[in-house]
N, C-alpha and C positions, 0 to 999 in steps of 0.2 A: 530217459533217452529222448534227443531232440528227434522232431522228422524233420527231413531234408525240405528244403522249398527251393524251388526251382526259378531261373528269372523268366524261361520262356511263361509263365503261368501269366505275368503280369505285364504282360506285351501282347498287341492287336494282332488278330491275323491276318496276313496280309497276302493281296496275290498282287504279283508284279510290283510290286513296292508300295503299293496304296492297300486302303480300307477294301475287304472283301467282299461287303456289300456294294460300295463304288465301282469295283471291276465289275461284278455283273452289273450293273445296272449301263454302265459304259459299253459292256459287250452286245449288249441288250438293244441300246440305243445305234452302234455303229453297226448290228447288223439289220436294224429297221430303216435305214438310211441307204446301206447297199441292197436293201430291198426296193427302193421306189427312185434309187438312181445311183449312181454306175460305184466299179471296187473303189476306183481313187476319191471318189466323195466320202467312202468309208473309210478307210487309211484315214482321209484329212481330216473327220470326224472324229475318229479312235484317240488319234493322237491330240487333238487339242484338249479333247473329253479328260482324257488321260494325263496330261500334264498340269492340266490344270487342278486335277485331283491327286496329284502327284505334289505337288506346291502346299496343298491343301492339307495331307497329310503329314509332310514335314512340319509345316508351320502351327496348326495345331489338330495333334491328331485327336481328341477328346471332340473337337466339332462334332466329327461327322458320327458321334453315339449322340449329343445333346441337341441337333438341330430336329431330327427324327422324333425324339421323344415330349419336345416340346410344341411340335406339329400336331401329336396326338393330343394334348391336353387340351380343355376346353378352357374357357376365358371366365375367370371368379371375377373380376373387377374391368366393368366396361362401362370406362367414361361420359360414352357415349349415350349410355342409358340414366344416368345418375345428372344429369344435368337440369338446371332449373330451367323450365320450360314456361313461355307465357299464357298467360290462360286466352282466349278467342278464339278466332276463326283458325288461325295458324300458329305453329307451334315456330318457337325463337327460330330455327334456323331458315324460315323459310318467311320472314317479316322482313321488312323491307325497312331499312335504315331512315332514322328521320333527321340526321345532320343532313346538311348543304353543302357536304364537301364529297358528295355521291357512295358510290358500293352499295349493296344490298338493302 
């Protein structure tokens, strides 16, 4: 015998049409803002907060799990470390260019 699967199972949960942790995070923000200046700064906060996270979610709602979880990750490959460096007083980025047609 099959079990039943459900389509709510595989759908985000959403408060006010967006990501549920975007609504708090926006309720969070609009109401630290009618904390340090007046409601209708918060009104005008909530709502751009919110529609633009509104846009967000429609358009793609898998964002707003993959941006979060790529913030936590650390950096395996940083080009910035792995670059050939000149041997002297200073290291390449900070030598001073020896063309005549100026920069660094």
């Amino acid at each position: 015998m099959a079990t039943p699967t459900y389509r709510s199972i595989n759908l985000t949960a959403t408060l006010l049409g967006i990501d549920r942790r975007l609504c708090i995070v926006i309720l969070i923000a609009a109401f630290l803002v009618f904390r340090h200046f007046t409601f209708v700064s918060a009104l005008l906060a909530f709502a751009l907060l919110w529609s633009g996270a509104y846009w967000l979610t429609r358009h793609d709602p898998e964002l707003v799990v993959i941006v979060p979880k790529a913030l936590g990750q650390r950096n395996v490959y940083d080009p910035g470390k792995t670059t050939h460096e000149r041997k002297g007083r200073f290291p390449a980025r900070f030598a001073q260019s020896t063309s005549k047609k100026g920069g660094l």
